[in-house]
C-alpha positions as CSV (number, residue, x, y, z in Angstrom):
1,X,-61.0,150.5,-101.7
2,X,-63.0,147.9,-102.7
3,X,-63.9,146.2,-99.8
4,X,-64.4,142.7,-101.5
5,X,-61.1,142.4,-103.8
6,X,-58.5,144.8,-101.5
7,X,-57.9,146.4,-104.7
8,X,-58.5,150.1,-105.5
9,X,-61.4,151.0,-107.5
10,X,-60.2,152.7,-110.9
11,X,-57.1,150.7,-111.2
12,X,-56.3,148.6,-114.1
13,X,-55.3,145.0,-114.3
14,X,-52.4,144.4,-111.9
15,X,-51.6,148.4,-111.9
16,X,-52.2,150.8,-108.8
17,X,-53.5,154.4,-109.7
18,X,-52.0,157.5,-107.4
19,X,-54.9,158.3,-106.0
20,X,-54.6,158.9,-102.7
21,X,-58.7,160.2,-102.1
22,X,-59.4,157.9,-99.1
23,X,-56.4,159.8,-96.4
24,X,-57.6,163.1,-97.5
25,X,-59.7,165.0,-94.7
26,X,-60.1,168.7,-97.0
27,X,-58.7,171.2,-98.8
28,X,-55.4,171.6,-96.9
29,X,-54.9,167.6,-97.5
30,X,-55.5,168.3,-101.0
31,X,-53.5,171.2,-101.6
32,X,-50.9,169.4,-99.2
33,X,-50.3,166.5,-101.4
34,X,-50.2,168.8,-104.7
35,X,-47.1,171.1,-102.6
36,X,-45.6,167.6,-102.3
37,X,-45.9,166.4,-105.8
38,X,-44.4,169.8,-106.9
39,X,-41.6,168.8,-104.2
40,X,-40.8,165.2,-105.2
41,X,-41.3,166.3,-109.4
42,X,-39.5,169.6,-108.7
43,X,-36.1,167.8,-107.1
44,X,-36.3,164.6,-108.8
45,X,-37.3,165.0,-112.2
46,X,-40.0,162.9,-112.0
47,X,-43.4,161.3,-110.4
48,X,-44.9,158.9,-112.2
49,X,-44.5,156.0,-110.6
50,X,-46.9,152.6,-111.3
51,X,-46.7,149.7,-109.0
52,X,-47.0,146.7,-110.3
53,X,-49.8,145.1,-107.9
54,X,-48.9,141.6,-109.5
55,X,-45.5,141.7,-107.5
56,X,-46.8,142.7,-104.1
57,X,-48.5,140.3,-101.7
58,X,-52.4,140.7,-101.5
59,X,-52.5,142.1,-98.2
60,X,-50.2,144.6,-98.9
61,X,-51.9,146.1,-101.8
62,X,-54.4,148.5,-100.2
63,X,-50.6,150.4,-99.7
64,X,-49.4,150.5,-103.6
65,X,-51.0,154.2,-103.9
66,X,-48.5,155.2,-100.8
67,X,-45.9,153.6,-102.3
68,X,-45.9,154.6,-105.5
69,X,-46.3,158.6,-104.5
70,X,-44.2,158.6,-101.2
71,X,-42.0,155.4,-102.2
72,X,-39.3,158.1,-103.3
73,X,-35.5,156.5,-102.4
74,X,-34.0,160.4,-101.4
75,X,-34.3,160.0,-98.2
76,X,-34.0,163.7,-97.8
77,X,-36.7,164.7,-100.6
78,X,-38.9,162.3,-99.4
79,X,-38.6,163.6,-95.6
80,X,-39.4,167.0,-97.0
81,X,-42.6,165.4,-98.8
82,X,-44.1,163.9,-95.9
83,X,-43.2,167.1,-93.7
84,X,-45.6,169.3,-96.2
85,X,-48.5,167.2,-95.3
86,X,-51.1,167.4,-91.7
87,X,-50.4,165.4,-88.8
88,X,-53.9,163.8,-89.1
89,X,-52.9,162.1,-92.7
90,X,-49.8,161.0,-91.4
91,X,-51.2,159.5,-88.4
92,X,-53.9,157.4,-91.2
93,X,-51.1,157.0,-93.0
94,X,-49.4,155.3,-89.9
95,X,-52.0,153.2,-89.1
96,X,-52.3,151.4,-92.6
97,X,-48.3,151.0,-92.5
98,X,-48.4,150.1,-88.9
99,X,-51.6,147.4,-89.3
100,X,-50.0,145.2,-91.8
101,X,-46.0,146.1,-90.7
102,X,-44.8,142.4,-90.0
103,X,-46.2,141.1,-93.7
104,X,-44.2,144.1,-95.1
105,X,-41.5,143.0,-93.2
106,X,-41.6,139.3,-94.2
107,X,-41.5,139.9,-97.9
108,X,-39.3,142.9,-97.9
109,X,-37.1,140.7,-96.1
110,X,-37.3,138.2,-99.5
111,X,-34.5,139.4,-101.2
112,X,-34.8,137.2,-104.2
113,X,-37.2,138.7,-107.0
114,X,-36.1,142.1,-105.9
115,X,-38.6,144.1,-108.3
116,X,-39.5,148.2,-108.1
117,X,-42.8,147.7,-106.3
118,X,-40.6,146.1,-103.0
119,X,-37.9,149.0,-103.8
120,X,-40.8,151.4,-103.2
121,X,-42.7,149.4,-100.3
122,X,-39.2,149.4,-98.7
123,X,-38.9,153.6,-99.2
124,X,-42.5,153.6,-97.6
125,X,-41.3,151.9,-94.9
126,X,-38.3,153.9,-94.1
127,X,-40.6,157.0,-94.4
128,X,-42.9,155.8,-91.5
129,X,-40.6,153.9,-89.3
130,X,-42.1,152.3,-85.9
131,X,-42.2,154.6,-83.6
132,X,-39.7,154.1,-80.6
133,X,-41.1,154.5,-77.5
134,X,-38.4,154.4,-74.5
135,X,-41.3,153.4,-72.1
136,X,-41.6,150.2,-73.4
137,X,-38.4,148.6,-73.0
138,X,-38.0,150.2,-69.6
139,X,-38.6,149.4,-66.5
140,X,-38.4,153.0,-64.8
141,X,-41.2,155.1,-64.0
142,X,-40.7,158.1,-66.9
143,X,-43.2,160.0,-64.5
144,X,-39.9,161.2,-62.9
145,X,-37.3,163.6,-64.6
146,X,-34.5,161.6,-66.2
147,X,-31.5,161.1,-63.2
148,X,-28.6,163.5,-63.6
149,X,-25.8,161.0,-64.4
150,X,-22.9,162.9,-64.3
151,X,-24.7,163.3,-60.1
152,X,-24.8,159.6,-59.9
153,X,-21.1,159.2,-61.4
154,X,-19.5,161.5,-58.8
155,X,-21.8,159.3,-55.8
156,X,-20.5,156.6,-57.5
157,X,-16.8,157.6,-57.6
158,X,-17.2,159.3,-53.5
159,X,-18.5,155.7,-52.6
160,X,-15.6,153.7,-54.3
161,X,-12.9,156.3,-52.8
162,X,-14.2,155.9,-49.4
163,X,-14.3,152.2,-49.6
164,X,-10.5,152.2,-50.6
């Protein structure tokens, strides 16, 4: 990426090339990412797709190369793509996604000038969803194992019958 324009070297005017060099670690990434081209050609049909940088918002377009190989709208075919490649590319992957999430948000969230480069932003979105962690919106300690409910129900039901 070229650090002073955002855009990727070796693209043309307004186009993204699917190049995907920089979230490669070695030969397993590489022969990774060939297994799921084969996948996402073999069940689709196709895999050419070109983004149209023009149509995406500047700080978004470091991205267009994900999109446009892993912005597939099979939900199932796409989950088997990303499943052929290492942990440590999807975790770089994750971090792009995740570092400029709310501005994806925001104009994914524009539904006028709907266009194919926001229909495959939006794929590479559902692909790498925020990860939920439970600890955060909680205010027990998850140190602990989880309480057996169905225990607290019948305390909860021995209580209420001896109160009666």
């Amino acid at each position: 990426m070229d650090s002073k324009s955002g855009s990727h070297k070796g693209t043309g005017p307004g186009r993204a090339t699917v190049t995907l060099a920089s979230y490669l670690s070695g030969p397993d990434d590489v022969l990774a990412l060939e297994n799921a081209h084969k996948h996402i050609l073999g069940n689709m049909g196709y895999h050419d797709m070109t983004i149209d940088v023009k149509d995406v918002p500047a700080d978004l377009r470091y991205l267009a190369e994900l999109a446009a190989f892993f912005g597939v709208n099979d939900d199932r075919i796409r989950d088997e793509a990303i499943a052929l490649m290492s942990k440590e590319f999807l975790q770089r992957v994750r971090a792009d996604i995740d570092a400029t999430r709310p501005i994806l948000i925001e104009w994914l969230s524009e539904i006028r000038d709907w266009s194919d480069a926001k229909t495959a932003y939006c794929a590479l979105a559902e692909a790498f969803p925020v990860e939920y962690d439970p600890s955060l919106f909680s205010l027990q300690d998850h140190s602990e194992e989880p309480p057996d409910l169905d225990g607290l129900l019948r305390e909860f039901e021995k209580e209420k019958a001896q109160k009666k």
